[in-house]
C-alpha positions in Angstrom: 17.1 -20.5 -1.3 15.3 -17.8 0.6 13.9 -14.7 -0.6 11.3 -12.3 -1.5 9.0 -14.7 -4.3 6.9 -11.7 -5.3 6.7 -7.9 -4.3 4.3 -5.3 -5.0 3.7 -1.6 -4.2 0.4 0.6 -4.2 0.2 4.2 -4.7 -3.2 6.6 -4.9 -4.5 7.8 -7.3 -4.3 11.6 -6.3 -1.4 13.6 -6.3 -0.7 16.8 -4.3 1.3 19.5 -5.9 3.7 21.1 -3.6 3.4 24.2 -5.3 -0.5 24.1 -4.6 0.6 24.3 -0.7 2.5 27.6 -1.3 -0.1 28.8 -3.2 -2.7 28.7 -1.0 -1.1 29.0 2.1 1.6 31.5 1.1 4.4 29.3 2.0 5.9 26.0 2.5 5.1 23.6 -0.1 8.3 22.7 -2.9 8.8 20.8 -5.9 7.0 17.9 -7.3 4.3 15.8 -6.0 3.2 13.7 -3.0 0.9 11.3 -3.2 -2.8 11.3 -1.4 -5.0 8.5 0.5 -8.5 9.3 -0.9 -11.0 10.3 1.7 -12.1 6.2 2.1 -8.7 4.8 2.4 -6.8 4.0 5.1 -3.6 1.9 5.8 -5.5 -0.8 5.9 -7.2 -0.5 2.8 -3.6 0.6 1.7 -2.2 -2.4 2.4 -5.0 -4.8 1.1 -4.3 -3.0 -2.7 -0.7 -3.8 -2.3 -1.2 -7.2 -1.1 -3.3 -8.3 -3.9 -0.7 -7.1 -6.7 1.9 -8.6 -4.9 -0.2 -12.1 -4.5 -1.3 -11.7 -8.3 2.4 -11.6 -9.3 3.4 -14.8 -7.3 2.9 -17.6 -9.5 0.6 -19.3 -7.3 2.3 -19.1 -3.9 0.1 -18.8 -1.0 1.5 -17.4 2.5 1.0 -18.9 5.5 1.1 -16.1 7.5 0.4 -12.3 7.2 2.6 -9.6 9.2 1.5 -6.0 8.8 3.1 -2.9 9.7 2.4 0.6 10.2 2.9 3.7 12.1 -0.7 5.0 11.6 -3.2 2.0 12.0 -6.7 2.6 12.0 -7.3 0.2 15.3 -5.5 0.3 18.3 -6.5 -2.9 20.2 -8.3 -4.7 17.2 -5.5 -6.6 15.4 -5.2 -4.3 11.5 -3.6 -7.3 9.7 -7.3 -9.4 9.9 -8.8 -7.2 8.0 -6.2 -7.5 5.4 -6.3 -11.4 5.6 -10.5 -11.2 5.0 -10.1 -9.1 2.0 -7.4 -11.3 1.1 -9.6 -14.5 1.7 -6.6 -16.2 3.3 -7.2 -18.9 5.7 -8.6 -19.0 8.9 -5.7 -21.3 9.9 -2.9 -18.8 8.8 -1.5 -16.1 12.0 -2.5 -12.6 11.2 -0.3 -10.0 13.1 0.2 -6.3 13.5 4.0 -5.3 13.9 4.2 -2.3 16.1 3.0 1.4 15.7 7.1 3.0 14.8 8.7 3.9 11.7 11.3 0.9 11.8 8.2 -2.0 12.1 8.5 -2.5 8.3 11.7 -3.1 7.2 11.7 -5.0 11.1 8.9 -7.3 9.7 10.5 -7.6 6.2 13.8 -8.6 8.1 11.8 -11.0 10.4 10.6 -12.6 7.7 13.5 -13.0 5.6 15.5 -14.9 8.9 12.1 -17.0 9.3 11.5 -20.2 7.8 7.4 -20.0 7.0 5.9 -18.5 3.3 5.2 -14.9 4.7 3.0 -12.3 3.7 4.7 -8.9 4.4 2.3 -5.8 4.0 3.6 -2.5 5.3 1.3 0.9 4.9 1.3 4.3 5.9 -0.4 7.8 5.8 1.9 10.6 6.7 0.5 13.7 8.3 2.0 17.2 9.3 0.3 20.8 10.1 -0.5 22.7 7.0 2.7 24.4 5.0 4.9 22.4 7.0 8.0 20.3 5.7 6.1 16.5 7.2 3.1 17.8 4.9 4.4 18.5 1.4 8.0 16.0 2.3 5.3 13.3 3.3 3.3 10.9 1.1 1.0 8.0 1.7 1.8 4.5 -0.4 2.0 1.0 1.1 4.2 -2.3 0.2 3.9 -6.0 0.1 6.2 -8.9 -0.2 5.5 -12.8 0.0 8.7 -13.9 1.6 9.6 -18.0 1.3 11.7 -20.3 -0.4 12.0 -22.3 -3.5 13.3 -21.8 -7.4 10.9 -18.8 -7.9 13.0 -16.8 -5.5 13.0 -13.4 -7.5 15.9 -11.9 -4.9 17.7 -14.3 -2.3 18.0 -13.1 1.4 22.4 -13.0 1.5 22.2 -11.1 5.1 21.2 -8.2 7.3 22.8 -6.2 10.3 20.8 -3.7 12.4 22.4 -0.5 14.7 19.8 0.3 17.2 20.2 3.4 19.3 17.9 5.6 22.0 17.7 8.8 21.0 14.5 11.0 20.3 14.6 12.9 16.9 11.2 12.0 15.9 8.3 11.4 17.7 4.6 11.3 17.8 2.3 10.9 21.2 -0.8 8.7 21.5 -3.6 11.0 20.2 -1.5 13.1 17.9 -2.1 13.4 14.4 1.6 14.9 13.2 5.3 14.2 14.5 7.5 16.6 16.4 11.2 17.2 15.6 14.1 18.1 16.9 17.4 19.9 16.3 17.8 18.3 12.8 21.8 18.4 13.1 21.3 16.2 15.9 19.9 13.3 14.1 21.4 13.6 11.2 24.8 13.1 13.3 23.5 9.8 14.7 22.0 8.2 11.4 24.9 8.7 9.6 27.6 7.2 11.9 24.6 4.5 12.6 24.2 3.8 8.8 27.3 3.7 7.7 28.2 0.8 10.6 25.4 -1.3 9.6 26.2 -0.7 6.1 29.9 -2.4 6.9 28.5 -4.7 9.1 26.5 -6.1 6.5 28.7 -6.4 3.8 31.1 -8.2 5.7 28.6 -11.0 6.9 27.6 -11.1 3.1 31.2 -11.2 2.5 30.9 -8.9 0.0 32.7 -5.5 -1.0 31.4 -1.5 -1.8 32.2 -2.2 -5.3 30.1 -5.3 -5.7 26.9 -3.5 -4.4 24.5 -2.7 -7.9 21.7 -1.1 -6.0 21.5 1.1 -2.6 18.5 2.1 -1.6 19.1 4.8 1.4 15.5 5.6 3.1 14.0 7.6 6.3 12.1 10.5 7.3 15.4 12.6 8.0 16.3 14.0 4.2 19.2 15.0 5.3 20.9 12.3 7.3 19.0 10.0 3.6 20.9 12.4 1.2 24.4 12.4 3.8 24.4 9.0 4.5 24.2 8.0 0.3 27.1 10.3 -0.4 29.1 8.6 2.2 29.3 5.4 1.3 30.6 6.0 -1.8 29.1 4.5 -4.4 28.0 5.8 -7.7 25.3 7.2 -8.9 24.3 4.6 -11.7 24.0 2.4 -8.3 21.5 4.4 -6.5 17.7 4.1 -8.2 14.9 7.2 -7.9 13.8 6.9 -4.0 10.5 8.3 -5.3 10.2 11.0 -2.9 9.9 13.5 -5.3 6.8 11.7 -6.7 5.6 9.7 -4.3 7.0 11.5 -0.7 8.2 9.9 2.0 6.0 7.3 2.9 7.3 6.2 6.3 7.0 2.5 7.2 6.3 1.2 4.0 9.0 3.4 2.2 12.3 0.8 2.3 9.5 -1.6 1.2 8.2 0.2 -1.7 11.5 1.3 -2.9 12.3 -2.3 -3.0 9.6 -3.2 -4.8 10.1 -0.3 -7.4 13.5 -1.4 -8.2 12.8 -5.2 -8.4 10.3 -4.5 -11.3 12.3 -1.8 -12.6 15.4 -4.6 -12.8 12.8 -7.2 -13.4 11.8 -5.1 -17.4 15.7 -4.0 -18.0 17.4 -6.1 -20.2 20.6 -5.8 -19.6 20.4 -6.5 -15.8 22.1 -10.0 -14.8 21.4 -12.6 -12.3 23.5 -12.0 -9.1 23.1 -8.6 -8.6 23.3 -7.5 -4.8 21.2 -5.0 -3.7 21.6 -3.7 -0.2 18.4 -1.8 1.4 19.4 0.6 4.6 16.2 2.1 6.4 17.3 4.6 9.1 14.5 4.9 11.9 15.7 4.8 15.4 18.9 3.7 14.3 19.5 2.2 11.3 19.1 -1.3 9.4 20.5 -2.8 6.5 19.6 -5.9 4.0 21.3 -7.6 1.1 19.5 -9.4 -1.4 20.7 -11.0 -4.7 18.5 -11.0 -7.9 18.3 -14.5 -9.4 17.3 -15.4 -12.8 13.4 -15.9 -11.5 13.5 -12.1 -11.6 13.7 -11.4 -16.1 10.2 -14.3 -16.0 8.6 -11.9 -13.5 5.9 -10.1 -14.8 4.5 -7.7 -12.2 1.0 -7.4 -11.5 0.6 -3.2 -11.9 4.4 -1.8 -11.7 5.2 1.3 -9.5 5.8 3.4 -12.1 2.4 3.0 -14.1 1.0 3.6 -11.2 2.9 6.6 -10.8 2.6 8.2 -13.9 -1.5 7.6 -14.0 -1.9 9.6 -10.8 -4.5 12.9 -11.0 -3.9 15.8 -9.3 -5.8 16.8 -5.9 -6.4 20.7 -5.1 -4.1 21.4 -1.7 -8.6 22.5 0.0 -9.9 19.1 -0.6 -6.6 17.6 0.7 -7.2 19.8 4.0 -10.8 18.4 4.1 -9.5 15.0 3.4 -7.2 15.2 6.3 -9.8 16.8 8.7 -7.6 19.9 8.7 -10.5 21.6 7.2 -14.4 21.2 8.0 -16.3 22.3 4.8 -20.3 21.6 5.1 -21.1 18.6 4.6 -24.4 18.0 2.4 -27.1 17.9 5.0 -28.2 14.4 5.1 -28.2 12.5 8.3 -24.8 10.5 9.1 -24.1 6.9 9.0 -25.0 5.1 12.0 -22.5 2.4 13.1 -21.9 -1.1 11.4 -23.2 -3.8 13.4 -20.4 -6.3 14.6 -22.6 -9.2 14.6 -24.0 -8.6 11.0 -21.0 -8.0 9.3 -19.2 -11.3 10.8 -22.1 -13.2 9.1 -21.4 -11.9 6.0 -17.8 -11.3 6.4 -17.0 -13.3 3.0 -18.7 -11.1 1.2 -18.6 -7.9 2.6 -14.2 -8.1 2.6 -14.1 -10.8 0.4 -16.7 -9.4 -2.2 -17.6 -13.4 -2.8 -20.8 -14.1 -4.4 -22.4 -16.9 -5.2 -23.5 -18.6 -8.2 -26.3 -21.2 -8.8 -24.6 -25.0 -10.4 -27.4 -25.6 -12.3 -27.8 -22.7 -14.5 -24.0 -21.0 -13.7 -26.6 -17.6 -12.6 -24.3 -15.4 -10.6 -25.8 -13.7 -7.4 -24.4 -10.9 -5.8 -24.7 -10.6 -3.3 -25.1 -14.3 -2.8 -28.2 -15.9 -2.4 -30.0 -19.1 -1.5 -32.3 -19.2 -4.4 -31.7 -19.0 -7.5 -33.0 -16.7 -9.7 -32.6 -18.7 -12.4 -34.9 -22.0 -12.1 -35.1 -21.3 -8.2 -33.1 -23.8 -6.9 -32.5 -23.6 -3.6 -29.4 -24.1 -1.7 -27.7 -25.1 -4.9 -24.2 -22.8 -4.7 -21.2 -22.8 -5.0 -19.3 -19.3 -3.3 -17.8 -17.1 -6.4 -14.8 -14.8 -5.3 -15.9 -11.5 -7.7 -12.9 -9.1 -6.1 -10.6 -9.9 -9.3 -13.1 -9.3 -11.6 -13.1 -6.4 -13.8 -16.9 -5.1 -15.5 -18.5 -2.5 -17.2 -21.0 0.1 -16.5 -24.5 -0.3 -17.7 -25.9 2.9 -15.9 -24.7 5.0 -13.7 -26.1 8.5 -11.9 -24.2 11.5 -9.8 -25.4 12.0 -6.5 -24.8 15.9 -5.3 -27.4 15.1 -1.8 -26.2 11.4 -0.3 -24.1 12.1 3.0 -19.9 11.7 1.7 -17.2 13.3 3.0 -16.3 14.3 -0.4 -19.4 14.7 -2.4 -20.7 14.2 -5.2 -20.9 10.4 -4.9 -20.8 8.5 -8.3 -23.0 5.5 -8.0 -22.9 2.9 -11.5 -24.6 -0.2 -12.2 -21.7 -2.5 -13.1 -22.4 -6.2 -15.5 -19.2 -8.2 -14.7 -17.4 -10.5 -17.0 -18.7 -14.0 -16.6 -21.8 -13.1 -15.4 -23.4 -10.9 -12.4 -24.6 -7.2 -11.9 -24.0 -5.0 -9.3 -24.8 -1.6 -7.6 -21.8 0.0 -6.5 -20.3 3.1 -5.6 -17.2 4.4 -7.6 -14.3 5.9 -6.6 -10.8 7.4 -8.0 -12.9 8.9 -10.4 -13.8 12.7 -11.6 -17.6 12.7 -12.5 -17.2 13.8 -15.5 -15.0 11.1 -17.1 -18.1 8.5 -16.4 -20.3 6.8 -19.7 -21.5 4.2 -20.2 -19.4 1.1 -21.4 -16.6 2.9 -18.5 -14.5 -0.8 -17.9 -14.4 -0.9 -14.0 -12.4 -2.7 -11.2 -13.1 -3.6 -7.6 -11.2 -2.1 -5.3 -11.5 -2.4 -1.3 -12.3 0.9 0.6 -13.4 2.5 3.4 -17.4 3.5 3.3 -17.3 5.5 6.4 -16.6 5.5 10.3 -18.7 5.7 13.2 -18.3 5.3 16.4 -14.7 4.4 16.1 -16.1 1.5 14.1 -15.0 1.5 10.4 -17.3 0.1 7.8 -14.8 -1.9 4.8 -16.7 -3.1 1.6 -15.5 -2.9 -1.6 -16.0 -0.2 -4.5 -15.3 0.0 -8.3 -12.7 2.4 -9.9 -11.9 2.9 -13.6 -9.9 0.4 -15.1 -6.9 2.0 -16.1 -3.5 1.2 -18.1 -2.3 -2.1 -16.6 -5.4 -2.6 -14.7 -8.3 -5.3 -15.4 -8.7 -5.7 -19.3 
């Protein structure tokens, strides 16, 4: 049996109200939220949070390859999905690949994987973009998605089949360079995806073998609304069939959409009851043409306990006022405080350390069981020397000892919020917090470690790993 063995999404932590963007700007905007990268995430980092709930939640599975996708990457030339596998502390033996740069790369690589044979890491991440009070701006979101594809008993949905409709057209598109998507006519696409989805939706079921009526989820995604909304009427099934496709809370999240859906719906079947073993659902992502998937739950799926569910992480988002949005997006240009910028990383440095500074591995002394961080060759305990063993610290939760607001260190969103954290087990740290107002912080705040961003120069982006409050469902 083949199938998805574990599945995760990740939302922010901020939230955008769309009736902040008509507010300030006077128009545009709507109703409900989207949600909001902070200023030191990227899709990388996006995809690194959604990766390590998904791995968390997979009984012990380990993949042997990592494919990720997005349509907004934060390196062109330098392969994204390393980065993930680092943070991730994968091997050095397993492949590491970037899928493309479109909209239909993630439910491609999820598909991929699914008619593959290997234990597959599937991470998919995006940051949607469009020009202030405009319908890609409040209709957008940014979210990413993760799913350990393989085989075995602890399938929690078995691949049944999938059928694609691709078609050259331009409804969407976005130039090298450019920040935000043109359009056009929207009847125009909306025409194509609908006679496009409905064919692979028949093509699909009858590979599976299967009829409308024995469908007990459809998820319909894609950045046209309209042809989304159309197509799910059309094909005619009910409404108990077809689950919250989160744009209202989330937005439309673009590559990693069909993928977070998925997820959302797995855990939401996963903690109901009432839902049985053998239910088909059937995933249709329309993106330059359309594709379509059917999966059927097993009874893996009522053991599965997910790692931090969608909606928790939904409901504990904060909200984010629509100006500090604009800086975060570069669409505004407050002053920054006036302190010197980071220089670049160095290349050479951080690949000597790279298992700490993405893996956030310490090390801790055999002897005395001191724990170093970052690691050391002498103990400070008893000074041994050369006498550890690495310590991986990025699942470890701690608590703040100290901690002191910073209003004059360079950020791109200042004040910075800098804590001295004591970690379960053993080791203390100076880090830099995030997802966090200033002033919620005391001491005895329980923390988690979360992998960020700390700034960009020279086209060169600096990844280490930060604390955030420990929230509902988050480290104890």
């Amino acid at each position: 049996m083949r199938g998805i063995i574990s599945t995760a999404g990740y939302v922010p932590y901020r939230r955008l109200s769309r009736t902040g963007i008509a507010d300030f700007m006077g128009r545009g905007g709507g109703q409900g939220t989207r949600a909001v990268a902070s200023h030191d995430e990227d899709t990388t980092t996006l995809g690194v949070e959604a990766a390590r709930l998904a791995i968390r939640s997979a009984g012990g599975a380990s993949p042997e390859s990592l494919w990720f996708a997005t349509s907004s990457p934060a390196y062109l030339d330098k392969t994204n999905a390393t980065a993930v596998a680092a943070a991730l502390r994968l091997s050095g033996e397993i492949g590491a690949y970037d899928f493309g740069g479109a909209l239909r790369s993630g439910i491609g690589c999820l598909i991929t994987a699914l008619r593959g044979a290997a234990t597959t890491l599937v991470v998919s991440a995006d940051m949607r973009d469009g020009l202030p009070s405009g319908a890609d701006e409040s209709a957008g979101g940014d979210a990413a998605a993760a799913a350990l594809v393989g085989d075995g008993s602890g399938v929690l949905a078995e691949f049944v089949a999938s059928a694609s409709a691709s078609d050259e057209f331009t409804d969407r598109w976005r130039a090298p360079g450019d920040r935000v998507s043109k359009l056009w006519e929207e009847r125009f696409g909306e025409n194509r995806y609908l006679a496009l989805g409905q064919d692979a939706f028949a093509r699909v079921l009858k590979v599976a073998g299967l009829e409308t009526t024995d469908v007990g989820r459809l998820v319909v995604t894609g950045m046209h609304g309209r042809a989304v909304s159309g197509l799910t009427k059309k094909l005619g099934l009910s409404e108990s069939t077809v689950p919250d496709d989160l744009t209202r809370s989330v937005g439309q999240s673009g590559t990693a959409h069909p993928l977070l859906v998925l997820a959302s719906v797995l855990e939401e079947m996963a903690g109901n009851p009432s839902t049985e073993p053998g239910t088909v659902v059937v995933v249709v992502h329309l993106a330059d043409g359309a594709d379509a998937v059917v999966l059927r739950t097993t009874g893996a799926l009522r053991q599965w306990q997910p790692a931090r569910p969608v909606s928790l992480q939904i409901a504990q988002g904060a909200e984010l006022p629509y100006a500090k949005f604009l800086a975060w997006r570069g669409q505004l240009l407050p002053e920054p405080p006036r302190r010197p910028e980071p220089a670049r990383v160095s290349s050479s440095a951080a690949y000597r350390n790279v298992e700490w500074k993405f893996g956030f591995v310490g090390s801790r002394d055999r002897t005395s069981g001191a724990v170093h961080l970052p690691p050391s060759r002498v103990s400070m305990v008893g000074g041994a020397v050369d006498d550890m063993e690495p310590l991986g610290m990025a699942d470890t939760a701690g608590t703040v000892v100290t901690f002191t607001i910073d209003r004059l260190a360079y950020s791109p969103s200042p004040p910075i919020v800098f804590a001295i954290v004591d970690f379960d087990g053993g080791g203390r740290f100076p880090v830099e917090l995030t997802d966090v107002d200033p002033d919620e912080m005391k001491v005895g705040n329980r923390v988690e470690m979360t992998f960020r961003r700390l700034f960009s120069a020279d086209g060169i982006h600096d990844y280490f790993w930060k604390a955030r409050p420990a929230r509902q469902g988050g480290a104890a």
